[in-house]
Each structure stands twice: as C-alpha cells, then as structure tokens.
N, C-alpha and C positions, 0 to 999 in steps of 0.2 A: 504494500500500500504506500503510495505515495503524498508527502503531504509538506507544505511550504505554503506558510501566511501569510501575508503582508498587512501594513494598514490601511492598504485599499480592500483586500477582502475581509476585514473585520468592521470597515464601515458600510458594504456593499449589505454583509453578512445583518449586523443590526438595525439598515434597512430594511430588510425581507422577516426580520421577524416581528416589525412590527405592524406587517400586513394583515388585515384583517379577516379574510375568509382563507384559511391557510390550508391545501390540500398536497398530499405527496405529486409531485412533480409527475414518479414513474408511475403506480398504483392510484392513484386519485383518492386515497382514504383521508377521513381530516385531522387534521394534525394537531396534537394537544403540547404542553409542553413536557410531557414524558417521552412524548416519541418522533418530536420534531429535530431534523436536521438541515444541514445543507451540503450541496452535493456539486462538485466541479463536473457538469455534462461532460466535460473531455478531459482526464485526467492529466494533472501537472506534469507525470512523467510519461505523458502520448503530444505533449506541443499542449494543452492546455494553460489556461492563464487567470488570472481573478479577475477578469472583467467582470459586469453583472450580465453582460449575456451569455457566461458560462457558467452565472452560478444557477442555483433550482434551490426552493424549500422540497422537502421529502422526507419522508419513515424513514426512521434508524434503520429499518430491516431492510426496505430499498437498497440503501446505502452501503450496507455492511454488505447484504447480498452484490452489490454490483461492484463493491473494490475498483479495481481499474479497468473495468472494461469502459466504452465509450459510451455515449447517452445512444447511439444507433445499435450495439453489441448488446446492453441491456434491454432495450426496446424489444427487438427482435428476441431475445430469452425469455423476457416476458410473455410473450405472444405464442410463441413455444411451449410452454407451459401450462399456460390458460388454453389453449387450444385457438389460439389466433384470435383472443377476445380479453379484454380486460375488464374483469367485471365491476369495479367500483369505479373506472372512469369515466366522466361526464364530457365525454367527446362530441364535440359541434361543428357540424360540419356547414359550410356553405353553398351556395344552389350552385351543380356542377354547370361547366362553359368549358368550349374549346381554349385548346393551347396546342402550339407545336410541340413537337412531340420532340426534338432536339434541343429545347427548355426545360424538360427533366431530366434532375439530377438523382442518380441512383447513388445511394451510400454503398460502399465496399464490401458491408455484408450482404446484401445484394447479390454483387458481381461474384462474390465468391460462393454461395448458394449452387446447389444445382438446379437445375432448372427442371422441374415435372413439366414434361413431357405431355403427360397425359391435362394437367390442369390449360396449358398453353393450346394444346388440340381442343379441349372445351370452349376455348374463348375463340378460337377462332371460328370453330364450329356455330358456339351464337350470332356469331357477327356476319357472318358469310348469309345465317339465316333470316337475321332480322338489321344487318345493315350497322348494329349496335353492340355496347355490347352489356353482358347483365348488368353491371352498375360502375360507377366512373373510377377514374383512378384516385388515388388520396396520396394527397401532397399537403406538406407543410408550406406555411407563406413562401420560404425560400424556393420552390420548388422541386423542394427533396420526397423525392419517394415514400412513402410511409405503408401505401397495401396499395398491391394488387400488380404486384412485378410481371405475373403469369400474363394479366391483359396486355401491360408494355411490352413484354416480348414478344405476346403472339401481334400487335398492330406493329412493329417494326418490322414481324415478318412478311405481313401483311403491304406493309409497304405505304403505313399511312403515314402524313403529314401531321397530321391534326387528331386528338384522342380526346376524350371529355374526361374533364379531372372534376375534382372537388378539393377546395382547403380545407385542412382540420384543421380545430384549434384545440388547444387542453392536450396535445396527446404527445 
C-alpha cells in the first residue's frame, strides 16, 4: 500500500468530509463516521496525485479492499463480483445521443479483457435486426467507457461511425 500526504490533500481531505450527503464513492453505501474514508482513485504509486479530482469519500472496506489497484481495476472487480450490478449504487444516467465512436475512451482493463465472443455476436445480431442496439453504451462525462464494451466492439466491427451512448453519473 502506498501512501504520501501533503497539505494539499489534508485540506482537499477536510473539505470532502464536511460534505453533507456523504456516500462511498465505489459501493454507494452512506457513510457515517465509523466507516468513512478517503480514497486516491489512482494510487500515488500508479502516477496518482492529491489533486481533488483524484481524491473520493468511501467505506473503509472499499478502501482496504481496493489497496492499489486503480479506481477503473476496482470498478470492474466490483462489477465482477456483484455480477455486473452494484447494488446500493444510485446511478443516473442521462437521455442517451449519438457520439462518434472514435471519442470513446476505453480504460486498459478493457483492452486487456477478452472479449466474449459470443456477447459481441449478440449485439451484432440485434442491430443487424433492429438497426439498434439493446441499450446505449455508458460512459463517464470524460468519455471513458464504463459498460457495455461487447456493443463497442461489435459497432466497430460493424463498421459504424456513430453509436448511442448514455453519461453516468455516481458510478
């Protein structure tokens, strides 16, 4: 575990906890002050830094459980786990809209995924049937991938320009 404070993340740090509706960053559970932390999304020793958009409030047990993996490494083990569903997160998504499809950014765990096969013949399979495909891709504001890698692969194979996304927020 890696770990270096400064007194920029100690005032970042007692900014964030005196926010008022306080939920785990990764789990969405609410945070009391027995079981609140905070958490470097990309660990100090992966390039991480104290800015506050690297810091997160979140569950001691998040935290202990994710050590240094990256906020996209625990994401995806999350998701793994729960069976690709976070159950106590209050995820909001937005009304989905085209984007080019060479404006999504897929995180590395992603890339390094294998890729079913069989889930990517599905999505092609709907879209070939109905032109669409079962529901939009989910991206973060930045444009980072967050579910449904199987549709971007199968519309890349596909050969499209443009794919219907949705932003999450909370997740």
């Amino acid at each position: 575990m890696c770990k270096r404070q400064s007194t920029t993340y100690k005032s970042h740090k007692k900014h964030m906890f005196e926010l008022k509706d306080k939920r785990c960053y990764y789990c969405g559970v609410t945070l009391t002050d027995e079981n609140i932390s905070i958490d470097h999304k990309t660990p100090l020793c992966m390039g991480g830094d104290n800015t506050y958009d690297n810091l997160c409030l979140c569950c001691k047990k998040c935290n202990e459980e994710k050590d240094d993996l990256t906020e996209e490494e625990y994401m995806q083990y999350l998701m793994d786990k729960t069976g690709n569903r976070l159950e106590n997160k209050e995820i909001q998504f937005d009304t989905p809209f085209l984007i080019e499809i060479a404006k999504i950014r897929i995180p590395p765990i992603f890339q390094q995924t294998n890729i079913r096969e069989k889930k990517v013949n599905k999505a092609k399979s709907l879209y070939a049937g109905d032109g669409v495909f079962d529901k939009p891709i989910s991206l973060k504001a930045t444009n980072r991938l967050v579910d449904g890698y199987s549709r971007y692969i199968a519309a890349k194979d596909i050969g499209l320009n443009f794919v219907q996304v949705q932003y999450v927020h909370n997740y």
